[in-house]
N, C-alpha and C positions, 0 to 999 in steps of 0.2 A: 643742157641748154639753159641758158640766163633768162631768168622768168621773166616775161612781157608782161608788166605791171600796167600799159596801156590797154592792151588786148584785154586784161580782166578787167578795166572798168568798164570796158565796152560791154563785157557778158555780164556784171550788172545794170547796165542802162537796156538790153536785151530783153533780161529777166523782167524788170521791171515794164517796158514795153510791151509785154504776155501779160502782164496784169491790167495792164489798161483795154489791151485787145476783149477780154473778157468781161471786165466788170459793167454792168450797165451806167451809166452817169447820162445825164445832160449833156455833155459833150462827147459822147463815145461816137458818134457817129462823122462829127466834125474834124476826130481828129484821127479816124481808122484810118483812110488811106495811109497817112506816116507810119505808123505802126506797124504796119503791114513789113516793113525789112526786116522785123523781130527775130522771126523763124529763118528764115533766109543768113543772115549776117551768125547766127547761131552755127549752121552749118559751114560757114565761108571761114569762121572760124577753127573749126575741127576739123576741115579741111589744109588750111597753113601751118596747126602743131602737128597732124599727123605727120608730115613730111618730114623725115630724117634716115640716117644710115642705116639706122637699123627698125624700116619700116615693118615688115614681115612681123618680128618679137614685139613692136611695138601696136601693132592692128591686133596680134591675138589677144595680147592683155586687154585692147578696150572689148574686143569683141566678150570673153567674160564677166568686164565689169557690167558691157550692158544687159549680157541675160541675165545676169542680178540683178540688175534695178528692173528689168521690165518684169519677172517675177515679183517682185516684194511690192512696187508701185500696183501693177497689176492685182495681186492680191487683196492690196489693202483697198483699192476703190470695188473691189466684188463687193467684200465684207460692208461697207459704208452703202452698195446698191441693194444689198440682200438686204439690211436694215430697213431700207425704205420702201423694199418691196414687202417685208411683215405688216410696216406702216400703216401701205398703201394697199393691202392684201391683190397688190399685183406680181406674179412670178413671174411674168413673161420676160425674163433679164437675157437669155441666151436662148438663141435658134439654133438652126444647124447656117441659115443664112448668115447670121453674124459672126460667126467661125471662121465663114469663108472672106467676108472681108476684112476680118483682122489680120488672116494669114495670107491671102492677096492685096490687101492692097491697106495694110497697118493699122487700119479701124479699129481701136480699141473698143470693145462693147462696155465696159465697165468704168474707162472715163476718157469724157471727150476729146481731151488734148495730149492723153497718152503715145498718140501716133507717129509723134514726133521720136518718143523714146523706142518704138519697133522700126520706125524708118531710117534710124540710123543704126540702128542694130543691122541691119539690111545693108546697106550703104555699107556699113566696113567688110559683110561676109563677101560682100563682089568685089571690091577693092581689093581684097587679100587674094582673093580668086585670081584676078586677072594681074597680081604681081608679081604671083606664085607660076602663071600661066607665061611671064613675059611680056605681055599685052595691055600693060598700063596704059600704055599711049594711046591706043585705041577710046577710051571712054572719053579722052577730050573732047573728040570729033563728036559726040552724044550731046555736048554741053545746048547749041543751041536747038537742036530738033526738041530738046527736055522742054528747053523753056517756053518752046511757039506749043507744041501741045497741052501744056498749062494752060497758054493764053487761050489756043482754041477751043479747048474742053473745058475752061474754067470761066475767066472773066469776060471771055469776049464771044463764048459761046451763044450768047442772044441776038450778037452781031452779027455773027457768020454762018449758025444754022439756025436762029430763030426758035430755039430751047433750050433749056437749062440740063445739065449733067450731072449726075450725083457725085459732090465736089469729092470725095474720097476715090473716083477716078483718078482725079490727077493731085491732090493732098496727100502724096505716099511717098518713099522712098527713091523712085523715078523718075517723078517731077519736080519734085522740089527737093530732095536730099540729094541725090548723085551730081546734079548740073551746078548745085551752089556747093557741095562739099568738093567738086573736082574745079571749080572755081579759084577757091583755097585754096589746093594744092598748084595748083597755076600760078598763083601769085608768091608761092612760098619758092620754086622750081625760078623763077623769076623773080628773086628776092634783093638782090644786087642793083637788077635794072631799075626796080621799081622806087629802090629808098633812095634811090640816088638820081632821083629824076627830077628835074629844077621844078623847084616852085610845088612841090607835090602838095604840103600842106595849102596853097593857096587854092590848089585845083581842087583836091578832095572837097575843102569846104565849099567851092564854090558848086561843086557836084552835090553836096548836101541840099543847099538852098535849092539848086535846081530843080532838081527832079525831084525835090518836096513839094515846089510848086506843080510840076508837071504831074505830079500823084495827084494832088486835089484837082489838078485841071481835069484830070480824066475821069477822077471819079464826079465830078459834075456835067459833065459833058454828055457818061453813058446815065446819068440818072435825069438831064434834060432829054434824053429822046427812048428816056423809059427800057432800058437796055442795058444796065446795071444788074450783073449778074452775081449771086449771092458769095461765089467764089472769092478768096483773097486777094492774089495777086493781081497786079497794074501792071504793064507795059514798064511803066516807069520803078517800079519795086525793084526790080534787078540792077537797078542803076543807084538807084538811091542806098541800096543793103553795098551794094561792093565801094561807093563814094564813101557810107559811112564807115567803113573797116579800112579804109585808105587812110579817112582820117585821122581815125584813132592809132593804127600805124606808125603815123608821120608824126605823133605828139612825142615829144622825149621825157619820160615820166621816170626817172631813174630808180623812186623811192616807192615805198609800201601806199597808201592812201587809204581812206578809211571805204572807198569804193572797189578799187582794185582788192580789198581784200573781201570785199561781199562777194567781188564778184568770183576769184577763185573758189570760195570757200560755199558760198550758198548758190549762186547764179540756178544750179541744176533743180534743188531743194526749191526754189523758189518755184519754180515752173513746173513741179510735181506735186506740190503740197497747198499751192493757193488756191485750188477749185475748195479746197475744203473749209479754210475761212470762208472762203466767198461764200458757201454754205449756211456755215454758223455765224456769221456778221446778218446774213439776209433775215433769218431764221430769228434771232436774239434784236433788231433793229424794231421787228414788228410791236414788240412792249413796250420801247421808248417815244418819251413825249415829241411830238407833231416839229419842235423847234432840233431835236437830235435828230430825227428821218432827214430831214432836209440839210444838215449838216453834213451828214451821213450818205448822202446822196453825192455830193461834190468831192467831198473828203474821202470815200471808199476805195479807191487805190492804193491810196498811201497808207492806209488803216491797216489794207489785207495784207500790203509790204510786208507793214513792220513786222507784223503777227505772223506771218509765215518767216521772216530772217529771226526772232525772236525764240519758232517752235525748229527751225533751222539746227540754231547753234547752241540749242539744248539738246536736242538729239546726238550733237557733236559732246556736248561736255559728257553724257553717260557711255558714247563710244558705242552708239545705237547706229549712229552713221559715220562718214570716213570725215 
């Protein structure tokens, strides 16, 4: 299949986008709601490559590559938590409770944003399941009951039962992976209608702007009546993740680009290895003078980028990674 050289700058602008969800700044709060299609556009994506002839041979290869990454990621944030647990002379890193929510519901106990990498590991063993079963068609019909139990156990949960859920109920594999990876494949199954439907680029973009603003409207709206619940996802996130993959879609990018190749090449690296600048930047920021913290403060996204596509593509030159 002819590489979609738009698709990867998308999975680097993604990537990048998980960097800003995390880092603390002065504007992280102003600018979460957009951010928020990160994870979402992530899956909508792996959802439109996965679709082809030979789906079945092509699900088990990922299903491999990902219990390899989720071992070796998984490994190396224990080792980095047991360090700081000698540190902090606290052991308390593994329950029997945290066990249970890694393996129900993708909770990684040893780093926070690992969940992503077991929810998709998840997401392809049912996919293959139900393709091997016949019954692919079946998960479609899933698509929006996934996404209203997000809403109702997640962001809008203050609104409709007046408490908060512990967002790893619905941050796992079934709310957010199956609804937006079968999303992808929806549009990929509909691939013909969709690149050939007037004006797409004008609509996508204008579906950007939209529901960017309808993002920030809502998240202002549930934080004026104090009803702003800690969860991710907006109403408006599902609109604005699948606008912006429309977009980037409808761009005709024939050639390589210094993005599109981050984004093949690191996008994943990115999004598995930045917690740990983020670490060592916060850590190493504490000795520099008063006029670097505050540099440092604005600038730290772009800092963590670089230093993780930098410890990226040196892992790649020693053939440490693919």
């Amino acid at each position: 299949m002819k590489r979609l050289y738009n698709i990867d700058s998308l999975k680097f602008l993604c990537a990048f986008l998980v960097v800003l969800i995390h880092m603390h700044t002065p504007y992280q709060e102003s600018i979460m709601p957009l951010t928020r299609c990160a994870v979402p556009c992530f899956f909508i994506i792996s959802g439109y490559m996965m679709i082809d002839l030979k789906l079945v041979e092509h699900l088990k290869r990922s299903i491999k590559k990902m219990v390899l990454i989720l071992k070796w990621s998984t490994l190396l944030f224990a080792i980095v938590k047991l360090l700081f647990a000698f540190k902090n002379n606290d052991f308390s890193i593994l329950s029997t409770k945290d066990l249970g929510k890694f393996i129900l519901f993708n909770e990684n106990p040893f780093g926070f944003h690992l969940w992503y990498i077991g929810a998709y590991l998840y997401v392809l063993i049912i996919i293959l399941y139900l393709e091997k079963c016949n019954k692919l068609s079946y998960i479609y019909w899933s698509i929006p009951i996934l996404l209203l139990l997000d809403l109702c156990f997640g962001k809008y949960s203050l609104v409709l039962w007046h408490k908060e859920f512990p967002f790893y109920y619905v941050r796992n594999f079934a709310c957010v992976g199956l609804p937006y990876f079968t999303i992808g494949m929806l549009l990929k199954r509909h691939k013909s209608r969709v690149l050939n439907f007037d004006n797409l680029q004008i609509l996508a973009s204008g579906g950007v702007i939209l529901f960017s603003l309808t993002s920030l409207a809502e998240d202002r709206l549930l934080t004026w009546f104090d009803m702003n619940a800690t969860r991710d996802h907006y109403i408006s996130s599902t609109f604005l993740a699948v606008s912006l993959f429309l977009l980037f879609l409808s761009l005709k990018q024939s050639k390589v680009n210094v993005f599109s190749k981050l984004g093949e090449k690191d996008s994943l690296y990115i999004y598995i290895f930045h917690p740990l600048f983020m670490t060592f930047f916060s850590v190493a920021n504490k000795y520099l003078s008063n006029m670097w913290q505050e540099m440092y403060l604005y600038c730290s996204p772009l800092i963590v980028l670089a230093a993780t596509v930098l410890f990226s593509k040196t892992l790649r030159i020693l053939h440490i990674c693919e």
